[in-house]
C-alpha positions as CSV (number, residue, x, y, z in Angstrom):
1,X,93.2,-78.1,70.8
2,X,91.7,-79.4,73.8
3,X,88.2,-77.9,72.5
4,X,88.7,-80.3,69.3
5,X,89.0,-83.0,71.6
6,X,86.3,-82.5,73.5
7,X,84.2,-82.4,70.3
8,X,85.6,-85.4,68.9
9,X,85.4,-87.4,72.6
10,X,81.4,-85.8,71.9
11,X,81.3,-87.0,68.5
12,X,80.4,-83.9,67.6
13,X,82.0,-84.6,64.4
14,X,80.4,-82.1,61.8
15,X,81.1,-79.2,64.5
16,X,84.8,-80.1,64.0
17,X,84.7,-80.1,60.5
18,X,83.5,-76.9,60.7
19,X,85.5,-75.5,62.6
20,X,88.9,-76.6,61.0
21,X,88.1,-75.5,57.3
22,X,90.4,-73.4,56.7
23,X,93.0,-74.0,59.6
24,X,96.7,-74.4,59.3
25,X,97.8,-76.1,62.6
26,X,98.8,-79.1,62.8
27,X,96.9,-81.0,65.3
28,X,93.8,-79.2,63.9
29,X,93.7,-80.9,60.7
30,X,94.1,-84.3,62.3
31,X,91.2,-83.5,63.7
32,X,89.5,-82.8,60.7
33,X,90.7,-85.6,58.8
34,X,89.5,-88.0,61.6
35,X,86.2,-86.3,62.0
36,X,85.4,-86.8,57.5
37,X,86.4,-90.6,58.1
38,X,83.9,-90.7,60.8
39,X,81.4,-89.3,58.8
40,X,81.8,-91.5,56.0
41,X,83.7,-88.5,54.1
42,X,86.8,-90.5,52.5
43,X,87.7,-88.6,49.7
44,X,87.1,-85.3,51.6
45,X,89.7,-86.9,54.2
46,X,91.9,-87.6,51.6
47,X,91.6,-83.9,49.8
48,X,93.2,-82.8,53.5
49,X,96.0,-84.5,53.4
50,X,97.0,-83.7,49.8
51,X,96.4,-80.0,50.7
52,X,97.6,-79.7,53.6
53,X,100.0,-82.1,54.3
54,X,103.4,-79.4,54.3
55,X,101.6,-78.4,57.7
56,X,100.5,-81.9,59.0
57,X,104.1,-83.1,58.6
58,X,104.7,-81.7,61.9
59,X,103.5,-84.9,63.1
60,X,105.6,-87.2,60.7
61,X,104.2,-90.6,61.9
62,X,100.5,-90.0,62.8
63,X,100.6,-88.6,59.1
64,X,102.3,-91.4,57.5
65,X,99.8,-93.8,59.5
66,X,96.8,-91.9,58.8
67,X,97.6,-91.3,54.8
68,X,98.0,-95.1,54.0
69,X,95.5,-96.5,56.0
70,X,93.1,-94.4,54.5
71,X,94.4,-94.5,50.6
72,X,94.2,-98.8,51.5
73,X,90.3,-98.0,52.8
74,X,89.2,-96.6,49.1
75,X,91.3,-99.1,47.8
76,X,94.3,-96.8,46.2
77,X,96.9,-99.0,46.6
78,X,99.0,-98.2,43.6
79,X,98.7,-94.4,45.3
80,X,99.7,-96.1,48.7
81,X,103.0,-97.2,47.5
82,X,103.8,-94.0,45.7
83,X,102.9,-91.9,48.8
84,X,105.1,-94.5,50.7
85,X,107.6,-93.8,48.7
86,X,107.9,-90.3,49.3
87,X,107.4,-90.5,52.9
88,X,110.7,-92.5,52.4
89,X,112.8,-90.1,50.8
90,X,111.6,-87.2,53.6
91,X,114.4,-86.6,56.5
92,X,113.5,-88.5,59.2
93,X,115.7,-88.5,62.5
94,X,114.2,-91.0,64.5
95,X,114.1,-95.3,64.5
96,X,110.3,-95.2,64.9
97,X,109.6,-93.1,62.0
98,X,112.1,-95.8,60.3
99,X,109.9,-99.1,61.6
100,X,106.6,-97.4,61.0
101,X,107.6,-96.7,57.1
102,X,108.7,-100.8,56.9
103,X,105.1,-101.6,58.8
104,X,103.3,-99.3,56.1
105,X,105.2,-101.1,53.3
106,X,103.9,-104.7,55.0
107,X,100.2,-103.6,55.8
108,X,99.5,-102.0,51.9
109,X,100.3,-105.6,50.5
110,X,98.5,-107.1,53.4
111,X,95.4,-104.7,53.0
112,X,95.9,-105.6,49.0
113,X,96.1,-109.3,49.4
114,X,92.6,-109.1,51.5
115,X,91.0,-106.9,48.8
116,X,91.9,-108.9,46.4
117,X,90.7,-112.2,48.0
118,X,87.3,-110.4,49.0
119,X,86.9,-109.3,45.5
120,X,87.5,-113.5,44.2
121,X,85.1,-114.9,46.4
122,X,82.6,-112.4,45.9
123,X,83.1,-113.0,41.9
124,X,83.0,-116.5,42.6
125,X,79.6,-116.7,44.3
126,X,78.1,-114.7,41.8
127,X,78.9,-117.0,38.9
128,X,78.0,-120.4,41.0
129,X,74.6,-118.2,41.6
130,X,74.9,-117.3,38.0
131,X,75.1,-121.1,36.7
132,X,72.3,-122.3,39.6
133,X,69.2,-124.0,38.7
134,X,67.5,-121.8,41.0
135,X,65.9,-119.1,38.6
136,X,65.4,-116.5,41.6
137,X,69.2,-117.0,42.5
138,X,70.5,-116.8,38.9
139,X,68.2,-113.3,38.5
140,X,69.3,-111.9,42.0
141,X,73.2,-112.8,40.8
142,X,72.3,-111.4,37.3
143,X,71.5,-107.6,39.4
144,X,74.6,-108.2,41.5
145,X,76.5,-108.3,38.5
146,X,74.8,-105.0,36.5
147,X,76.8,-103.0,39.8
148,X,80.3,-104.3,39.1
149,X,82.7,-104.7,36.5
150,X,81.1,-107.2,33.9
151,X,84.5,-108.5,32.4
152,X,84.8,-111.6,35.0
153,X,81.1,-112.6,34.0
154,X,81.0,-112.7,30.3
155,X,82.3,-116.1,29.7
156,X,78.9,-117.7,32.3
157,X,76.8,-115.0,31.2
158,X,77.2,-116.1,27.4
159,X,76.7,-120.2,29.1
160,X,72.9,-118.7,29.7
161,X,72.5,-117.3,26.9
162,X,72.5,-120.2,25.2
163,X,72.4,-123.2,28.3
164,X,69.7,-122.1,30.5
165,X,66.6,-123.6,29.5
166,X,64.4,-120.7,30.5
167,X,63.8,-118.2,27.7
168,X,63.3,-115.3,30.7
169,X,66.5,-116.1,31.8
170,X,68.5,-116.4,28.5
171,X,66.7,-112.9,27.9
172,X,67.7,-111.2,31.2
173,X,71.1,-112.3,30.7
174,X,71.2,-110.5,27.4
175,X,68.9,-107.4,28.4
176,X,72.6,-107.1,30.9
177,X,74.2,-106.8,28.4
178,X,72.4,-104.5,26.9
179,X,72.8,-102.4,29.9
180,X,76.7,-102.7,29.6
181,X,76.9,-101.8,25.9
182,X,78.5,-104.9,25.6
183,X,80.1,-103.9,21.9
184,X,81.2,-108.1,20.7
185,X,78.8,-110.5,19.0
186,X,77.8,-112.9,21.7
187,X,75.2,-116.1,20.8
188,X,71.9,-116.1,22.1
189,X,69.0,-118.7,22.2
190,X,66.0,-117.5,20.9
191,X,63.6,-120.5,21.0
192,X,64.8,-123.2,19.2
193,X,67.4,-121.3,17.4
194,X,70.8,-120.0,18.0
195,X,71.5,-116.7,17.1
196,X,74.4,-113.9,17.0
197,X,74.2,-110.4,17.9
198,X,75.5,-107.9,19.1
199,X,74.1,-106.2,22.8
200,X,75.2,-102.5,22.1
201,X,73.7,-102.4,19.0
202,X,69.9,-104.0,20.5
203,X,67.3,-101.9,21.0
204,X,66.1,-101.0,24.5
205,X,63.5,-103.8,25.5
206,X,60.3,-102.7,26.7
207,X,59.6,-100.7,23.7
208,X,55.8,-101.1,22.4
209,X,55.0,-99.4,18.7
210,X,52.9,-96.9,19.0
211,X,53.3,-95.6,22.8
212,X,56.8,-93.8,23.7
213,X,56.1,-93.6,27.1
214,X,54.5,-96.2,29.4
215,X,52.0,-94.3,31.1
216,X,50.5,-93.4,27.8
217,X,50.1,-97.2,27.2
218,X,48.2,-97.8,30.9
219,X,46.1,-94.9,29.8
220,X,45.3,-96.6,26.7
221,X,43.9,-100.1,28.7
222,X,42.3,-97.9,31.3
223,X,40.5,-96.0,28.7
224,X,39.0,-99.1,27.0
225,X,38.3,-101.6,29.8
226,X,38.0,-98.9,32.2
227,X,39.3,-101.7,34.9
228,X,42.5,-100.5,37.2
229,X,42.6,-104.4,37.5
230,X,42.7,-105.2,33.8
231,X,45.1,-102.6,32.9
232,X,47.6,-103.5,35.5
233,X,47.4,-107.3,34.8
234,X,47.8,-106.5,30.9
235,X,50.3,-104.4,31.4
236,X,52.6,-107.0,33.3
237,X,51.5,-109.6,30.7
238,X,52.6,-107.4,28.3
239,X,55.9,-106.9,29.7
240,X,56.6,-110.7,30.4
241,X,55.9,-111.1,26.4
242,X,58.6,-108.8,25.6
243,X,60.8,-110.5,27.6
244,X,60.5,-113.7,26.4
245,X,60.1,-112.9,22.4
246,X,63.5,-110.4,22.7
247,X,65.6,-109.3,20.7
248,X,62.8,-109.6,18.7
249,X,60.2,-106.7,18.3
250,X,56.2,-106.7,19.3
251,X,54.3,-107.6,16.1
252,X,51.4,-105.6,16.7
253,X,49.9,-102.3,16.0
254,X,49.0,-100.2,18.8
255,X,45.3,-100.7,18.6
256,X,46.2,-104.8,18.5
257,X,48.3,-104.7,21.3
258,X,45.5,-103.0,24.2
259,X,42.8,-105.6,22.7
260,X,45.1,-108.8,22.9
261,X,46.5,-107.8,25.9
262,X,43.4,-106.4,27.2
263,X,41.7,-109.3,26.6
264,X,44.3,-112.0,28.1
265,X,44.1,-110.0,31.2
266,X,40.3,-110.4,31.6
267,X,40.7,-113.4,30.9
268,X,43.4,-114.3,33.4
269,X,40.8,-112.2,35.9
270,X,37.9,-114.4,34.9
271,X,36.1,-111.7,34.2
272,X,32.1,-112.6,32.8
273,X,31.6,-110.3,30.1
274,X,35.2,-110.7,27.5
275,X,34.4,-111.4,24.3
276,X,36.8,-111.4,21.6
277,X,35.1,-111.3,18.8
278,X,33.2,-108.6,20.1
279,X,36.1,-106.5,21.1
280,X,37.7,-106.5,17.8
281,X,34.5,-105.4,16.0
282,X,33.8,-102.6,18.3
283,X,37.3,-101.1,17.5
284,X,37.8,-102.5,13.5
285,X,39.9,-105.7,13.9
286,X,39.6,-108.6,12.0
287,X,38.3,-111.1,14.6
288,X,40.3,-114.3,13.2
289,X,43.4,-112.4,12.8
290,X,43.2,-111.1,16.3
291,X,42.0,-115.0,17.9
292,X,45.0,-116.5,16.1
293,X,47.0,-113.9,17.2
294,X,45.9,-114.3,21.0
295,X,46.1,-117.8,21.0
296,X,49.9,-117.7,20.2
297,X,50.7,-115.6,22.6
298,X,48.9,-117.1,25.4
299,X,50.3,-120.3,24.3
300,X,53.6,-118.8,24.7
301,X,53.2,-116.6,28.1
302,X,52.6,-120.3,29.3
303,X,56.4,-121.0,28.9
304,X,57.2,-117.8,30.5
């Protein structure tokens, strides 16, 4: 054992871990369990234990310790008690075995109560980020919330759906729940009107007739303005106008969308030589339709 020591004293940790699979002593598969929690290998620490705890009962204590600290780390504190329990029904023959099982009890609702606390404020700053006037603090709280449980958020998210006066916003809000699969009807301001649907049953946003995947649709700009500038620009106008006309769909044909687009982007470039009117007779569009068309939309990217 003194080997394993000297390995651990090195931090030689992976070495350890190696060296331990498949042991049965004791003292060896403390080791091991304290070289995968130094590694960051939790659940691998835990598998030990459950596998091989009839051997690393030898060392009652240090195993009792070691088992309910670690089930309170990954936050298994229903398993905690349960594995408490049946350390208390074991024969033990000595008072500190007796003390340490009364500490265990005491530090599981201890390490719960923190948890717990930790998780409230956390949910807490999120919505007050959630209900700030601050768009760029309302989106980054908006991403914090696609990584946990959305249940605690739905009653402020559906306040922005239908509160906050940005359109973006109110869209990005929904476009989460979207994400979730969110399967109730939920209220949603589009424009000037309220309306009710339901997230899991909304289409994907982003989607452009014509063009399934997005490079095809950069190929498409490139291969008309042949300008890397142009296409990227129209591209990102392009996405910022599905944001803020969602749930509802792009009302153009594939052709309509690279001139319109096309042709905002130039213009937000500054670029000499864009002419509409031109545009739209070199590839068969009605010129009037197309202007009205633009003018709308530009009008409206302007509220973005």
């Amino acid at each position: 054992m003194d080997s394993l020591k000297t390995l651990m004293d090195k931090k030689e940790y992976e070495l350890v871990i190696k060296l331990t699979e498949n042991s049965e002593d004791s003292l060896a598969l403390f080791y091991r369990v304290s070289a995968l929690i130094a590694t960051n290998q939790d659940i691998r620490a835990l598998e030990t234990i459950t596998a091989k705890r009839r051997f690393m009962q030898e060392h009652l204590s240090l195993l009792i310790k070691m088992h309910i600290e670690l089930l309170c780390i990954l936050g298994k504190f229903d398993e905690a008690y349960e594995e408490l329990k049946y350390y208390q029904e074991l024969p033990y023959e000595n008072q500190e075995t007796e003390e340490l099982l009364m500490e265990m009890s005491k530090y599981i609702r201890s390490e719960e109560k923190k948890r717990y606390l930790r998780k409230e404020v956390g949910q807490d700053q999120i919505i007050k980020k959630l209900l700030s006037d601050n768009d760029n603090d309302v989106l980054a709280a908006l991403d914090n919330v696609r990584n946990m449980s959305l249940e605690p958020f739905i009653p402020t998210l559906a306040k922005i759906m239908v509160n906050n006066p940005r359109q973006a916003i109110r869209s990005f809000a929904l476009f989460l729940l979207v994400a979730k699969k969110f399967n109730q009807v939920v209220k949603f301001l589009h424009f000037q009107q309220v309306i009710e649907v339901v997230p899991a049953q909304l289409e994907e946003p982003f989607k452009v007739p014509g063009f399934d995947d997005p490079k095809l649709l950069s190929m498409a700009f490139q291969n008309t303005f042949q300008d890397p500038s142009v296409t990227q620009n129209a591209m990102q106008l392009l996405s910022s106008y599905l944001i803020y006309i969602y749930p509802d769909k792009l009302p153009l044909e594939a052709k309509e969308t690279i001139i319109v687009f096309g042709y905002l982007a130039k213009q937000y470039l500054q670029s000499a030589d864009n002419d509409l009117e031109n545009l739209c007779l070199s590839h068969h569009l009605d010129p009037i339709k197309i202007s009205d068309i633009t003018s709308k939309i530009k009008e409206q990217l302007e509220h973005f």
